[in-house]
N, C-alpha and C positions, 0 to 999 in steps of 0.2 A: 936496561930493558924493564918498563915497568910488566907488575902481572898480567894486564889483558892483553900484552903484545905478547907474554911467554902462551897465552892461551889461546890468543890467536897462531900462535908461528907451530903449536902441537897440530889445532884444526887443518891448518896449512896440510902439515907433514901427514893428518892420515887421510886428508883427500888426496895428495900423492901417490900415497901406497896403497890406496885402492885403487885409485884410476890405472895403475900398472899392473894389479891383479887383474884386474877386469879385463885390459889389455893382454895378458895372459894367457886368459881367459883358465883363471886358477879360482878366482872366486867374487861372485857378485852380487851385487846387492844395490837392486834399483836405486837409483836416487842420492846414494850414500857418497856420492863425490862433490854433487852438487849442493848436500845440505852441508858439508864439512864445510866445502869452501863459501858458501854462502855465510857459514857462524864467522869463520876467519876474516871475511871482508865485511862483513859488517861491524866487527870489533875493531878493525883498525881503521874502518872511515869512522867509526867514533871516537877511537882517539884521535886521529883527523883534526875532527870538528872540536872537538873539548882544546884542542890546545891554540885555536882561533881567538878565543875569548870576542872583545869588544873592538877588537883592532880591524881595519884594513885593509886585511891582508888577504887579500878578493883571491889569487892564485890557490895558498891553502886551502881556502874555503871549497872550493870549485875541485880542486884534487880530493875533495872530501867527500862532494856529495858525489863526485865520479865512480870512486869506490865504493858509498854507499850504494847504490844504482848497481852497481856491476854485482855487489853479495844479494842487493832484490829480486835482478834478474835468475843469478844462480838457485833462488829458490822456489822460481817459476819451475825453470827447468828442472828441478829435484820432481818439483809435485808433478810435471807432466811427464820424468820418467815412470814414476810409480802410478800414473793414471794410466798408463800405457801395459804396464807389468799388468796389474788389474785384471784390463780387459782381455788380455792375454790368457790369465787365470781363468779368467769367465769363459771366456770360448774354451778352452781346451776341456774343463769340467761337462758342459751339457754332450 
């Protein structure tokens, strides 16, 4: 296991453990599942992609940008929790 898969497999485990808090409902934090797992799938569709090199090998590639896509998407969905939290904040203040 090289280091950015042991730092992606950490991001992994505390978008986990906070999605289960959350579900809890013991402690929350806008956004914080989505931005975990978004760091985590974008560090292993990088390594993904880095271990394609010049070959071929169209399946990897494509399992790569897959995952790339899916950690891009997760950090739509992070920013539109927190856009959401926000306005939340804003209404309840006036």
């Amino acid at each position: 296991m090289s280091k950015m898969q042991k730092i992606a497999a950490v991001f992994l485990v505390v978008a986990v453990a906070a999605w289960i808090l959350e579900k809890m409902e013991i402690f929350a934090v806008p956004g914080l599942t989505a931005i975990a797992l978004c760091v985590a799938m974008c560090v292993e569709g990088a390594e993904l992609l880095k271990g394609t090199g010049k070959k071929k090998n169209t399946s990897r590639r494509l399992a790569a940008v897959l995952v790339l896509a899916f950690g891009l998407f997760n950090l739509v969905v992070g920013g539109m929790e927190i856009y959401q939290y926000v306005l939340e904040l804003k209404g309840t203040i006036q």
